[in-house]
MDAnalysis code that builds the backbone (N, CA, C; Angstrom):
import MDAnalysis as mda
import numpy as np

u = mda.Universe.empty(678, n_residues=226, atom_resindex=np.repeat(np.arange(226), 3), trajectory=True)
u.add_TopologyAttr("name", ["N", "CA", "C"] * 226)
u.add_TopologyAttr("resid", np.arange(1, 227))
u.add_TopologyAttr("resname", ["UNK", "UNK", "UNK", "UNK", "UNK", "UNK", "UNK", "UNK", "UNK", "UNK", "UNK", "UNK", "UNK", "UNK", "UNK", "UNK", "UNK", "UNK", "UNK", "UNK", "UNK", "UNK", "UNK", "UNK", "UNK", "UNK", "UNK", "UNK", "UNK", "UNK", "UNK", "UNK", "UNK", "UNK", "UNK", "UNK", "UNK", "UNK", "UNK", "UNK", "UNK", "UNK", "UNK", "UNK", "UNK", "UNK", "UNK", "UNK", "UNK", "UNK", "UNK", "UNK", "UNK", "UNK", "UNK", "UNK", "UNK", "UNK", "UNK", "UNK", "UNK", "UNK", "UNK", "UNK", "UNK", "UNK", "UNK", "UNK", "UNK", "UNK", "UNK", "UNK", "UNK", "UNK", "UNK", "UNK", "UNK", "UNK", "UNK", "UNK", "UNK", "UNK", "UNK", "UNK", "UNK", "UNK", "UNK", "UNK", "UNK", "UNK", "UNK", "UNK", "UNK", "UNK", "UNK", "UNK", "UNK", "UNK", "UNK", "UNK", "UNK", "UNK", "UNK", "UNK", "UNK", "UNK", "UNK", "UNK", "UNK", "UNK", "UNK", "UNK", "UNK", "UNK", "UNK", "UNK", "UNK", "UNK", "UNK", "UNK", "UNK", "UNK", "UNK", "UNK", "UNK", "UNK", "UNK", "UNK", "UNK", "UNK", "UNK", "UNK", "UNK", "UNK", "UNK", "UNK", "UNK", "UNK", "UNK", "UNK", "UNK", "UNK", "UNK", "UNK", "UNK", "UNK", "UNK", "UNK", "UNK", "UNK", "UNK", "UNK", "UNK", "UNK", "UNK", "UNK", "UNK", "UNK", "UNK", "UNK", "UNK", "UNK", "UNK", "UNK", "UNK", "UNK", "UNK", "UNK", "UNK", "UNK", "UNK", "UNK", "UNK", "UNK", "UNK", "UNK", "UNK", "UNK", "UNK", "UNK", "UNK", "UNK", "UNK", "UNK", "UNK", "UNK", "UNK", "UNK", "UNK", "UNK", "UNK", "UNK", "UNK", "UNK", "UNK", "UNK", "UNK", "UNK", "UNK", "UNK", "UNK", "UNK", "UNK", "UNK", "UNK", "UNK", "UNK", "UNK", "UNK", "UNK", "UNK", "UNK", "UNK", "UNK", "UNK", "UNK", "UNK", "UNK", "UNK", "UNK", "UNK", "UNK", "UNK", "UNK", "UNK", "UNK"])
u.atoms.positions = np.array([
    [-152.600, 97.639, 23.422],
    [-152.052, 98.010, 22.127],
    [-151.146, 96.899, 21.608],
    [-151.373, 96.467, 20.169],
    [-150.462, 95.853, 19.507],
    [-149.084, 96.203, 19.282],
    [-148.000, 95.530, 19.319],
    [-146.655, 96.003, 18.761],
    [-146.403, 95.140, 17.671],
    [-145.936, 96.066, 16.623],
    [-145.792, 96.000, 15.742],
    [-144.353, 95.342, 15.505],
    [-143.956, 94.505, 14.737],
    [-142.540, 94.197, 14.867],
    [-142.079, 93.608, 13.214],
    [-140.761, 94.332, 13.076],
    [-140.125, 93.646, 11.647],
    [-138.922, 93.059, 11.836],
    [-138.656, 91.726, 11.158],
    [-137.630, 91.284, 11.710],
    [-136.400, 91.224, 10.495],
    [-135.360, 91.212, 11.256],
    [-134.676, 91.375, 9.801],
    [-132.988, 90.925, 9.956],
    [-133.212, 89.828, 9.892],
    [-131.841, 88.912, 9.543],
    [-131.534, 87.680, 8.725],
    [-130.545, 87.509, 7.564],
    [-130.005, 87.153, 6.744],
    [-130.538, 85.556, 6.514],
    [-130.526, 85.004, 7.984],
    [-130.614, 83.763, 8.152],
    [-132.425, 83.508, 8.529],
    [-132.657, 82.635, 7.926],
    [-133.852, 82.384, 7.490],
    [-134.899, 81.517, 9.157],
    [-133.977, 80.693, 9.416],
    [-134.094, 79.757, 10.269],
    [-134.396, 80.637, 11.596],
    [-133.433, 81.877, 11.503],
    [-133.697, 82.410, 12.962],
    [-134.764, 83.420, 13.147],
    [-135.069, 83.936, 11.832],
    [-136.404, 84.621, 11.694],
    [-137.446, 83.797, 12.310],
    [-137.475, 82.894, 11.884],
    [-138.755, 81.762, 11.858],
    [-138.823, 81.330, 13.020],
    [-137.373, 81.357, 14.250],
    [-137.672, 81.459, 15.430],
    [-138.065, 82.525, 16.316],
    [-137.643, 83.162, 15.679],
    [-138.232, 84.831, 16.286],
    [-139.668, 85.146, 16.345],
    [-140.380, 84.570, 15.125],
    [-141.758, 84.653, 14.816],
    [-142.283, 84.523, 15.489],
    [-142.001, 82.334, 15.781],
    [-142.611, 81.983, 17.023],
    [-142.847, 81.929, 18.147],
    [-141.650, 82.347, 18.776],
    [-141.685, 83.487, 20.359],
    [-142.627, 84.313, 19.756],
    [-142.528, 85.520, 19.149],
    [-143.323, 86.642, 19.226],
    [-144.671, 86.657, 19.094],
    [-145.084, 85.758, 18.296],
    [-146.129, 85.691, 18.247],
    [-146.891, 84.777, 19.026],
    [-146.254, 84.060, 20.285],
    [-147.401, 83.337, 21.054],
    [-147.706, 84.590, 21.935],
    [-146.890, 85.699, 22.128],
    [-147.634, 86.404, 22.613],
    [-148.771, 87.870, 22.538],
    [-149.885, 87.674, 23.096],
    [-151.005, 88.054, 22.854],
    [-150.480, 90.239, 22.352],
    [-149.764, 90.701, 23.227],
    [-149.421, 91.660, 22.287],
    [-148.269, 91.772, 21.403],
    [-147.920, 90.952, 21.119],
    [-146.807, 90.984, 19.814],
    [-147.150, 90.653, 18.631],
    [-147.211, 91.200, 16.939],
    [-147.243, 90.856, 16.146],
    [-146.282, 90.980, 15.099],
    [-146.028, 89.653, 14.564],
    [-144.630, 90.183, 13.095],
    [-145.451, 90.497, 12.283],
    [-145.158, 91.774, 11.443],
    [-145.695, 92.334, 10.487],
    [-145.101, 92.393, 9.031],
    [-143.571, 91.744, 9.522],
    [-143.042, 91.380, 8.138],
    [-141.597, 90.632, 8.586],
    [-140.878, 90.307, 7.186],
    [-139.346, 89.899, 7.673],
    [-138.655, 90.690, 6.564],
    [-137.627, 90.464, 6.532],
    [-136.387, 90.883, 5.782],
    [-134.803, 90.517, 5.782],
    [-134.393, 89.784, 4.579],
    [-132.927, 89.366, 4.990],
    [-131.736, 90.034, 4.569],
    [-131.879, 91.456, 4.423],
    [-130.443, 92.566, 4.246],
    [-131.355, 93.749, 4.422],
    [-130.114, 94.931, 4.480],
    [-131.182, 96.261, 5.143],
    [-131.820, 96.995, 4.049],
    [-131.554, 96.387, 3.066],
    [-132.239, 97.360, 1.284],
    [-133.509, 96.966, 2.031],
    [-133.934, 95.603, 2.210],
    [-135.313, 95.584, 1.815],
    [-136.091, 95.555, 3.153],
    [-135.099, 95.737, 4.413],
    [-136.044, 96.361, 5.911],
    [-136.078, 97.438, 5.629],
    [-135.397, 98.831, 4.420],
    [-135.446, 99.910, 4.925],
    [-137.057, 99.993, 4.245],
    [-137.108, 98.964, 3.019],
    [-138.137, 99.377, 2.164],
    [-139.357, 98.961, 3.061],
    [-139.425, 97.577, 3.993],
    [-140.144, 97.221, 4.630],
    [-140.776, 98.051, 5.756],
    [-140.017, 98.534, 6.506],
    [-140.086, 99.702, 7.315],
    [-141.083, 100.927, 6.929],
    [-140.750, 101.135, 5.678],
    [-141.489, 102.640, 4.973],
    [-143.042, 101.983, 4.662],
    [-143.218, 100.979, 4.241],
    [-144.292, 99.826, 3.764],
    [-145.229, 99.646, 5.034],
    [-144.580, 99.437, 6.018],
    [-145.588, 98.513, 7.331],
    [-145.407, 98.925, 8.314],
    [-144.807, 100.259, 8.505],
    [-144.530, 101.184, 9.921],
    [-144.635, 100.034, 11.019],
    [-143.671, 99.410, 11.214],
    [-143.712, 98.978, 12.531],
    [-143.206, 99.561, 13.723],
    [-143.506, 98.957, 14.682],
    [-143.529, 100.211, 15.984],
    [-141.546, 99.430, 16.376],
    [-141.188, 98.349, 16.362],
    [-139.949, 98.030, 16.676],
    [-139.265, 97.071, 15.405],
    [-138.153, 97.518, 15.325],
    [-137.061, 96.825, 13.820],
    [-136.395, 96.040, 15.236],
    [-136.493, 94.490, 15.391],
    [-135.327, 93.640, 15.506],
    [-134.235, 93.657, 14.139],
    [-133.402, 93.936, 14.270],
    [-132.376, 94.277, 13.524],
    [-131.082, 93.777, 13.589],
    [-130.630, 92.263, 13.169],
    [-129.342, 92.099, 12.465],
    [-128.389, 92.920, 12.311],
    [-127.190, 92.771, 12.886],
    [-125.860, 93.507, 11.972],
    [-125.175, 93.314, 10.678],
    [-125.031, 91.899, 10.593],
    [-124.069, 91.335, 9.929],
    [-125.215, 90.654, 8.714],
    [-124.918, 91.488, 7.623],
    [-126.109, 91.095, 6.342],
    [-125.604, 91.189, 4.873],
    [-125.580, 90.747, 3.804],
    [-124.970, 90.854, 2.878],
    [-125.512, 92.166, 2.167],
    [-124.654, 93.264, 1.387],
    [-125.538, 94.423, 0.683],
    [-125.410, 95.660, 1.945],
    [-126.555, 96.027, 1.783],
    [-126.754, 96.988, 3.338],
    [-126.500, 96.385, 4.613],
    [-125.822, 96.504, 5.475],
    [-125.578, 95.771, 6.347],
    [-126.803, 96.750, 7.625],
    [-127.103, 95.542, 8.866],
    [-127.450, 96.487, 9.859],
    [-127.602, 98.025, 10.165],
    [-126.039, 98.033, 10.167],
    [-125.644, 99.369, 10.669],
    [-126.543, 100.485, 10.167],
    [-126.105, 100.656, 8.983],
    [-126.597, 101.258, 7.746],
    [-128.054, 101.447, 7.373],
    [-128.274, 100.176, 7.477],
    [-130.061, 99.775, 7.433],
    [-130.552, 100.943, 8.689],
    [-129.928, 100.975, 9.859],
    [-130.626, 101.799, 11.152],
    [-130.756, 103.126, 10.668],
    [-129.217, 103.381, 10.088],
    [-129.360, 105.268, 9.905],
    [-130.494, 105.038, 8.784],
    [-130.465, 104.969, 8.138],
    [-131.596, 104.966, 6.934],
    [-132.979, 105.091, 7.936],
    [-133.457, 104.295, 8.183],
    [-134.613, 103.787, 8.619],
    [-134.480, 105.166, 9.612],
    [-134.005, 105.387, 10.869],
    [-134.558, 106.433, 11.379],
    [-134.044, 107.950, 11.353],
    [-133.540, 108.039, 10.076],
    [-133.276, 109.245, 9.364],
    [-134.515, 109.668, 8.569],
    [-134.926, 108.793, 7.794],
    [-136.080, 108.693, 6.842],
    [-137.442, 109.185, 8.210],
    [-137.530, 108.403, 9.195],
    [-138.479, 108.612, 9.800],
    [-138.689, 110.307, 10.715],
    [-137.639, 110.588, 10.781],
    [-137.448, 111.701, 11.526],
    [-138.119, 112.702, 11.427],
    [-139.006, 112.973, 12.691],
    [-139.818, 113.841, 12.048],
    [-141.202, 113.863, 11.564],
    [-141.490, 112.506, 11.312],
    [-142.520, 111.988, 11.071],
    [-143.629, 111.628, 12.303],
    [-144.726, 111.626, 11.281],
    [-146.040, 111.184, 13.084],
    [-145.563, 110.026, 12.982],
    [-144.646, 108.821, 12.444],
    [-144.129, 107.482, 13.148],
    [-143.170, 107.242, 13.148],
    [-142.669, 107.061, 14.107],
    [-140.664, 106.659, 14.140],
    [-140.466, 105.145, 14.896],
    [-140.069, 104.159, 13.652],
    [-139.721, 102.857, 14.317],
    [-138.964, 102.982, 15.314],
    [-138.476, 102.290, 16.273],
    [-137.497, 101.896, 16.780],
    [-136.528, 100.733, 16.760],
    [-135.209, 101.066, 16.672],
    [-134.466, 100.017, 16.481],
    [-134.159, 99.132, 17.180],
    [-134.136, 97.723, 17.499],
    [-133.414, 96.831, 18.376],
    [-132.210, 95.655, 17.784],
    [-131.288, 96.083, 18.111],
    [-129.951, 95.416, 16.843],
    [-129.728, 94.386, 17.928],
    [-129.548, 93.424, 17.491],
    [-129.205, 92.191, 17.664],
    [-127.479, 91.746, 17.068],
    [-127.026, 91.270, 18.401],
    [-125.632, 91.022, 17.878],
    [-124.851, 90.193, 18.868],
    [-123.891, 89.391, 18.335],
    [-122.950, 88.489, 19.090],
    [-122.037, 88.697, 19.712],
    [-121.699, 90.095, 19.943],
    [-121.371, 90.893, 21.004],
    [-119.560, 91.007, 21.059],
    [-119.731, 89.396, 21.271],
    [-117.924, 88.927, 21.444],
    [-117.374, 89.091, 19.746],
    [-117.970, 88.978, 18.960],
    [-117.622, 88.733, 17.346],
    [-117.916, 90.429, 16.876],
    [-118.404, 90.998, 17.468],
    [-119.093, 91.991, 16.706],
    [-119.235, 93.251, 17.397],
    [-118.124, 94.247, 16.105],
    [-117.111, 95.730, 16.666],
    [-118.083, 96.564, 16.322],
    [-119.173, 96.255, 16.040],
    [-120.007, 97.839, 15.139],
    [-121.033, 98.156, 15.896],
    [-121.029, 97.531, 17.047],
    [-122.402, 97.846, 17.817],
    [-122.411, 98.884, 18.363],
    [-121.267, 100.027, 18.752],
    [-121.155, 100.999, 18.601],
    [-121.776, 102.264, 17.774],
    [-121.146, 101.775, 16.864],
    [-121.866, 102.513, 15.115],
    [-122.887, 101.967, 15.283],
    [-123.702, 101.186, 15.338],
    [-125.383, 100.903, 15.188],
    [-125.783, 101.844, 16.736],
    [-125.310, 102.251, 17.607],
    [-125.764, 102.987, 18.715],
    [-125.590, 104.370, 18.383],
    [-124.802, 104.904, 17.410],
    [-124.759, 106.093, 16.533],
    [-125.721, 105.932, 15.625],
    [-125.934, 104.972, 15.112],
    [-127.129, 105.318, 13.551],
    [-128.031, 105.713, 14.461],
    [-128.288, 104.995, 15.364],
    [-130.022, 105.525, 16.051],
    [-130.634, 104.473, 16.604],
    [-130.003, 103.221, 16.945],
    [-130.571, 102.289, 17.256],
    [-130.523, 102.463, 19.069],
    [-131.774, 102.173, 19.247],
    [-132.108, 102.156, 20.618],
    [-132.150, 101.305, 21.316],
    [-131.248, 100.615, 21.328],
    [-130.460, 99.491, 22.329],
    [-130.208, 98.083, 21.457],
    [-129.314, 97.043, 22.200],
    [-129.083, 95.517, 21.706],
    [-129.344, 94.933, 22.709],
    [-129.326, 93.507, 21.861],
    [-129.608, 92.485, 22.284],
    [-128.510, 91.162, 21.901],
    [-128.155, 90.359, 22.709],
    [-127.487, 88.862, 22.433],
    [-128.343, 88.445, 21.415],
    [-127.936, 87.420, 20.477],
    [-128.214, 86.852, 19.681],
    [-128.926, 85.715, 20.682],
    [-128.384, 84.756, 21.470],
    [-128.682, 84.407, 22.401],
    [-129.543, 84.767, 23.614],
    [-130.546, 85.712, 23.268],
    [-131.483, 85.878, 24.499],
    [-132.089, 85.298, 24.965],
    [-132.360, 85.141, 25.924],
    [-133.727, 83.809, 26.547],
    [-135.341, 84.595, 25.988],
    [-135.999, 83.658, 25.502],
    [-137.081, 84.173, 24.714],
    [-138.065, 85.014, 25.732],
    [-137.846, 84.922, 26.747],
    [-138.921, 86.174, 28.132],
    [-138.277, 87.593, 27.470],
    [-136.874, 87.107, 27.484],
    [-135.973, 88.731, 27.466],
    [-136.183, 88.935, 26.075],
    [-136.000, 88.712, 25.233],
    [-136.076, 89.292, 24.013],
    [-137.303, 89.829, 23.784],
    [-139.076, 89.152, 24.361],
    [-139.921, 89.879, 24.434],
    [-140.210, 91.118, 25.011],
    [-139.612, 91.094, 26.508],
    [-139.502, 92.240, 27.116],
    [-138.848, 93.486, 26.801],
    [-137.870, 93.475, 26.338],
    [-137.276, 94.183, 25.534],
    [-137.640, 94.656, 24.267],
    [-138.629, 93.930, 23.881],
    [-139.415, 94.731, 22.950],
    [-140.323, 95.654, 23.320],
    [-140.834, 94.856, 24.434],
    [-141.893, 95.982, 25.020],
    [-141.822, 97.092, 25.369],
    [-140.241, 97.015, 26.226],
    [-139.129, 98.403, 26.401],
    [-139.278, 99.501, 25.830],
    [-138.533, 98.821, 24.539],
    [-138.437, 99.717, 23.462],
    [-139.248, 100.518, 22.844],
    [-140.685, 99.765, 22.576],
    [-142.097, 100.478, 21.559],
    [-142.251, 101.432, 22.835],
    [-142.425, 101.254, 24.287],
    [-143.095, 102.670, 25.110],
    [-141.862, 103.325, 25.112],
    [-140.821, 103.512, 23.963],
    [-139.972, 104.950, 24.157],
    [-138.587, 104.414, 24.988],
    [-138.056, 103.441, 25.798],
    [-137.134, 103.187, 26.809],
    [-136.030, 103.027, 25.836],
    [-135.292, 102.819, 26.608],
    [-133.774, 102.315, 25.871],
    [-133.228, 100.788, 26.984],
    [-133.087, 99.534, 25.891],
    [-133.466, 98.042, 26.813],
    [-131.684, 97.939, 26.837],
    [-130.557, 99.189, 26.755],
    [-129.206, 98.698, 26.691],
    [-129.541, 99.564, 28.357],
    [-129.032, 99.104, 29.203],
    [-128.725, 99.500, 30.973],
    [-126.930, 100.081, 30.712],
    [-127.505, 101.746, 31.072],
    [-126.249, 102.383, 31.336],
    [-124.972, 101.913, 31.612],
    [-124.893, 100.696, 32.540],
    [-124.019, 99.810, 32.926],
    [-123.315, 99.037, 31.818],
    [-123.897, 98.546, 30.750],
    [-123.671, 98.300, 30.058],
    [-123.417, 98.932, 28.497],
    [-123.649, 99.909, 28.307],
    [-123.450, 101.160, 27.513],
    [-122.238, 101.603, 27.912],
    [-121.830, 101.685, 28.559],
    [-120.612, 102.153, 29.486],
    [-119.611, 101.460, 28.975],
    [-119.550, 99.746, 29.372],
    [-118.524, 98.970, 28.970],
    [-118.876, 98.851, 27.322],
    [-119.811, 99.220, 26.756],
    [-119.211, 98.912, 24.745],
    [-118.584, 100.053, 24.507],
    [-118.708, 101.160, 25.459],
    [-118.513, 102.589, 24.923],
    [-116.794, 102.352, 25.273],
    [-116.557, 102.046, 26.223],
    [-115.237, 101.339, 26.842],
    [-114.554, 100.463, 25.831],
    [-115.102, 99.773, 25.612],
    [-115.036, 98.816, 24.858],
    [-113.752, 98.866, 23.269],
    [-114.820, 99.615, 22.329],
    [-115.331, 99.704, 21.417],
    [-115.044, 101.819, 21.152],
    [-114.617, 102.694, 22.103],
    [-114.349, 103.804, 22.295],
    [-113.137, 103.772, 20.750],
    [-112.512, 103.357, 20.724],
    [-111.502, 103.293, 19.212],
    [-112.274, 103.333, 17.995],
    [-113.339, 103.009, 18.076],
    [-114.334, 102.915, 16.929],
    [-115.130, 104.432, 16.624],
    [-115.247, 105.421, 17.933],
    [-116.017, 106.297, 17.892],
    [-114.969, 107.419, 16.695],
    [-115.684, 108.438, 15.819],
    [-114.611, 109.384, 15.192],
    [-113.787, 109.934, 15.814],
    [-112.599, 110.303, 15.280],
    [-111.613, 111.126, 15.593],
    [-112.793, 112.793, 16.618],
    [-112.947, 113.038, 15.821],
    [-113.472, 114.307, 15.439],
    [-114.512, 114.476, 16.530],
    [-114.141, 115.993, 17.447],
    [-115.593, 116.453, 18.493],
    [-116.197, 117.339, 18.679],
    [-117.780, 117.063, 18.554],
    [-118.858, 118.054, 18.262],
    [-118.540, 119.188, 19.288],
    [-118.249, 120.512, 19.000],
    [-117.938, 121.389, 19.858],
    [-118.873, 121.350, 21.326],
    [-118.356, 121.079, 22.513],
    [-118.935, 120.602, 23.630],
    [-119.647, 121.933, 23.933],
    [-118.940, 123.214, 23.705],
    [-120.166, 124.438, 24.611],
    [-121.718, 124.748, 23.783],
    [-121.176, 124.699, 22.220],
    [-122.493, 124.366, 21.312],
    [-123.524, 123.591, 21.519],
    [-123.180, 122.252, 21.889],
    [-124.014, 121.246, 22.055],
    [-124.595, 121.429, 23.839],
    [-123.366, 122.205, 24.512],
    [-124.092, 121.134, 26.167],
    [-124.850, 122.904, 26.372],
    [-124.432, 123.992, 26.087],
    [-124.285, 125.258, 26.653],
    [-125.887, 125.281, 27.193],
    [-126.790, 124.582, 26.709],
    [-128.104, 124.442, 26.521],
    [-128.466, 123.736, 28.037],
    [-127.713, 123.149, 28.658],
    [-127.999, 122.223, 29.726],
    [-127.357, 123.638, 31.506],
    [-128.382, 122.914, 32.393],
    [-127.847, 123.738, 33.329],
    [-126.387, 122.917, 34.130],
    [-126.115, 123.462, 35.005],
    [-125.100, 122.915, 35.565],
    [-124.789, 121.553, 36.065],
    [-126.523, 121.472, 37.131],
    [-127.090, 120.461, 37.608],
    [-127.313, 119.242, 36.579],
    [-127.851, 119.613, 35.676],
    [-128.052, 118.896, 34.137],
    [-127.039, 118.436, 33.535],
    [-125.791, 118.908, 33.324],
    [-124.587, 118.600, 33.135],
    [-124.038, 117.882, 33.993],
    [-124.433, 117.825, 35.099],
    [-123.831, 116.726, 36.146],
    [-124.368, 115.494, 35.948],
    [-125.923, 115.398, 35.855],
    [-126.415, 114.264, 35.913],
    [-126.308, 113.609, 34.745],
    [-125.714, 114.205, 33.628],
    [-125.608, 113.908, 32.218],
    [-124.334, 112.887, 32.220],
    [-123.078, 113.507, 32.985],
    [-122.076, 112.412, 33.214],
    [-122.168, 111.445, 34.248],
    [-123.403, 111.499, 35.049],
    [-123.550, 110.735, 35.848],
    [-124.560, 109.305, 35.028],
    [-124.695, 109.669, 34.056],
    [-125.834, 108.659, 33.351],
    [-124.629, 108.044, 32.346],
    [-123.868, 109.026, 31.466],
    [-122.656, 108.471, 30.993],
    [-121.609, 107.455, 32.258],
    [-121.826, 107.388, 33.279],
    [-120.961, 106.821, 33.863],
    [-121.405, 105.838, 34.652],
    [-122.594, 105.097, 33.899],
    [-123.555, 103.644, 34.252],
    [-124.186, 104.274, 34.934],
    [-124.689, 104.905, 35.906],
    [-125.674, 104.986, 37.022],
    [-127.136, 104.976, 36.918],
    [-127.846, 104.244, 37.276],
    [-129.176, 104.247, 37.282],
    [-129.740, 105.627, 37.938],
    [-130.959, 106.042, 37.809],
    [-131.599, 106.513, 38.501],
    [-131.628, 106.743, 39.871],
    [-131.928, 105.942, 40.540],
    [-131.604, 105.790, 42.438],
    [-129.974, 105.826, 42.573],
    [-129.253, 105.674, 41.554],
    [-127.889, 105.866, 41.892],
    [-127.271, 107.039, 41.905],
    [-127.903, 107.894, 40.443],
    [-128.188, 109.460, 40.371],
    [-128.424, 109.852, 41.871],
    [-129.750, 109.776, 42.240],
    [-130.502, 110.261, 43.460],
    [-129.425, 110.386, 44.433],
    [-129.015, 108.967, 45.203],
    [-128.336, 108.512, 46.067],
    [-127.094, 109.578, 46.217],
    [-126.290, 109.725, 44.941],
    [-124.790, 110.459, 44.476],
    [-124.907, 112.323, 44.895],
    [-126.365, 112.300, 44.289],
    [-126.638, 113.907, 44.674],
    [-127.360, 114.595, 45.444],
    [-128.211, 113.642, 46.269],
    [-128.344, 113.508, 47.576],
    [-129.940, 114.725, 47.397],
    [-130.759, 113.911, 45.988],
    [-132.016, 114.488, 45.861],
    [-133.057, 113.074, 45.558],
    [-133.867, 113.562, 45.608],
    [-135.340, 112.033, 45.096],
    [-135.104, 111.459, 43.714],
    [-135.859, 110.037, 43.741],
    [-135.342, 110.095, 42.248],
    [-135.967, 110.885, 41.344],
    [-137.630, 111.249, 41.805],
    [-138.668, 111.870, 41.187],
    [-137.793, 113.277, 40.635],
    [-137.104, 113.346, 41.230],
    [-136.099, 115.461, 41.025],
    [-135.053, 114.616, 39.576],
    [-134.227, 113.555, 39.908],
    [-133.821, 112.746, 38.677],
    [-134.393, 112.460, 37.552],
    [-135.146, 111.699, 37.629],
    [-136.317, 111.853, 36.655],
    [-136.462, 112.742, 35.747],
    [-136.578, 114.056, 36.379],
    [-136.953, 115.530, 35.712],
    [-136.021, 115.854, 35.174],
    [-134.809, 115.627, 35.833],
    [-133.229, 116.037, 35.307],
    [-132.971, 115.128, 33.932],
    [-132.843, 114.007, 34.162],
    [-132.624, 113.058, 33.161],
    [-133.961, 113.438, 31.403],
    [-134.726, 113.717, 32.210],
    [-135.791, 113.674, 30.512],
    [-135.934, 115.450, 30.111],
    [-135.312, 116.631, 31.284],
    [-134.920, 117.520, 30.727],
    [-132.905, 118.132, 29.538],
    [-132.765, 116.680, 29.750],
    [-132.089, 116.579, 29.233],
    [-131.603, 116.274, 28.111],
    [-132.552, 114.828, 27.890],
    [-133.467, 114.765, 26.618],
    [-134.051, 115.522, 25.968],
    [-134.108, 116.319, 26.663],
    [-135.444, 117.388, 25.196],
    [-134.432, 118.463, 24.963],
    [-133.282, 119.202, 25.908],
    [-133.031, 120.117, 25.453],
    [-131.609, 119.555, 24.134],
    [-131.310, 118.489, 24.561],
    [-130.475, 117.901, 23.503],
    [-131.234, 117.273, 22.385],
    [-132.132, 117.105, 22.237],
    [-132.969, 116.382, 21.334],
    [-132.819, 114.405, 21.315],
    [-132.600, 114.158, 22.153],
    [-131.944, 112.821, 22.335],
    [-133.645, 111.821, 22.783],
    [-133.304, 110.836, 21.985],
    [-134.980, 110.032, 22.244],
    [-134.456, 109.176, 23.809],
    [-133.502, 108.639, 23.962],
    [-133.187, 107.685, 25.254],
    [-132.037, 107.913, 25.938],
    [-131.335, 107.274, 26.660],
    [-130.140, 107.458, 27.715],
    [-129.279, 106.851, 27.060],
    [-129.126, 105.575, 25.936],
    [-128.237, 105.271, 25.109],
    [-127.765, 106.339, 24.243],
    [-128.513, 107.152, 23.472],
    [-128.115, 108.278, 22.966],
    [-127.013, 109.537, 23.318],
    [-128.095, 109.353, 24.979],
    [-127.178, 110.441, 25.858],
    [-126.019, 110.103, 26.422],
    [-125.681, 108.873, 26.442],
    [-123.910, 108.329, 26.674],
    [-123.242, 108.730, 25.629],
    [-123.701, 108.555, 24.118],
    [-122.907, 108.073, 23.494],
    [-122.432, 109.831, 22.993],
    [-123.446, 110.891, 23.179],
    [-123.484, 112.178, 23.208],
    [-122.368, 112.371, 24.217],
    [-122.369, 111.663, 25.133],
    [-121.143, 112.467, 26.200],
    [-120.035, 111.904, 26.026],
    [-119.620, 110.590, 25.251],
    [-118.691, 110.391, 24.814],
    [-118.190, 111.222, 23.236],
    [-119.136, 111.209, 22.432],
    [-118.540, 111.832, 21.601],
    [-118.139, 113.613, 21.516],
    [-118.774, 114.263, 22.755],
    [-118.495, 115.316, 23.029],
    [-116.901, 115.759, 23.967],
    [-116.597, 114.651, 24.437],
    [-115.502, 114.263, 24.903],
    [-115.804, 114.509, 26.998],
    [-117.108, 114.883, 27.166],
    [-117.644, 114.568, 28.306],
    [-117.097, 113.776, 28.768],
    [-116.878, 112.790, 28.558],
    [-116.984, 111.133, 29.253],
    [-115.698, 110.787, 28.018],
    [-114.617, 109.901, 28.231],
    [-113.720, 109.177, 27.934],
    [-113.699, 107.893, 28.092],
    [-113.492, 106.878, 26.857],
    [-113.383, 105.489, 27.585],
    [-112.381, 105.285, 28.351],
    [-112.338, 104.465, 29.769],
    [-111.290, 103.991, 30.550],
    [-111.685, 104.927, 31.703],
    [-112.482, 106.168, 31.799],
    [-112.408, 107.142, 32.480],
    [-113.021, 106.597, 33.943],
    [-112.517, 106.605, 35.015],
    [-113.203, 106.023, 36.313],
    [-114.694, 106.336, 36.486],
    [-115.443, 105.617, 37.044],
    [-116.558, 105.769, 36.923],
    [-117.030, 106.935, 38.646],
])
């Protein structure tokens, strides 16, 4: 299968490098560009691509903004892009808020061109290419940025079993899979089940989602020991 890809940042030069990584390889195709989020959101609706590389920092619609749009609009639909925001990490406070619009993981501006492909690939089969470990420290990070304001926790979790609720702060609190396993002293295959029944009963597409759900539910706290 082809992946579909739109790229969409301000600067012209780095598109045009993006292209050419992507396209020497045999399943990657750019299907369009875009340099602010007015005209990825329009691009997006135009050329359904299966992954948005996605810019933060854009004149007009910025990133951020561009994401909620794009997979608000899609919601629901037989096609839902996925987002991959791109950002300079050390310069740049909103990567947070782009992990709230709906974007399903980042990337360095600076990636080595293997990783930035792979990470696409990630992304189109459904994954989330940000590693809990690292979700953890922006959520840490960047936790001052999240709203005041919290989604009533028994509303939202009451839906999850006990066990489910455990492994839920155990995913909020970096752990991989085998680390899950290891901590609760079951297979990962029983994890597995836990982790993507968790997903569905929250409605959450990836595990970036589900951090940022247990932080804003007040589950999980930044600074909170792991």
């Amino acid at each position: 299968m082809t992946i579909r890809v739109l790229l969409v940042d301000d600067q012209p030069l780095l598109r045009t490098g993006f292209r050419l990584i992507l396209e020497a390889e045999p399943d990657l195709t750019v299907v369009g560009e875009a340099g602010d989020g007015k005209t990825a959101q329009d691009q997006s609706r135009a050329l359904l691509p299966d992954v948005v590389l996605m810019d933060i920092r854009m004149p007009g619609v910025d990133g951020i903004e561009a994401t909620r749009r794009i997979v608000r609009e899609a919601a629901g639909g037989a096609h839902v892009p996925r987002v991959l925001v791109l950002t300079t990490f050390d310069l740049d406070e909103y990567i947070v808020e782009a992990l709230r619009a709906g974007a399903s993981g980042f990337l360095l501006k600076d990636v080595p061109p293997e990783e930035l492909v792979q990470a696409i690939r990630v992304v189109a089969a459904g994954d989330a290419i940000v590693a809990p470990s690292i979700t953890r420290r922006l959520l840490d990070r960047f936790g001052a940025h999240l709203p005041a304001h919290r989604q009533s926790t028994p509303t939202r979790l009451e839906r999850l079993t006990e066990r489910e609720l455990e492994v839920l702060k155990l995913i909020a609190k970096g752990m991989s899979n085998a680390e899950i396993a290891a901590e609760l002293v079951v297979s990962e295959t029983t994890v597995k089940t836990h982790v993507g029944n968790v997903l569905t009963k929250l409605s959450l597409r990836d595990r970036v989602q589900a951090v940022v759900l247990a932080y804003e539910t007040g589950l999980i706290t930044p600074g909170s020991p792991p």
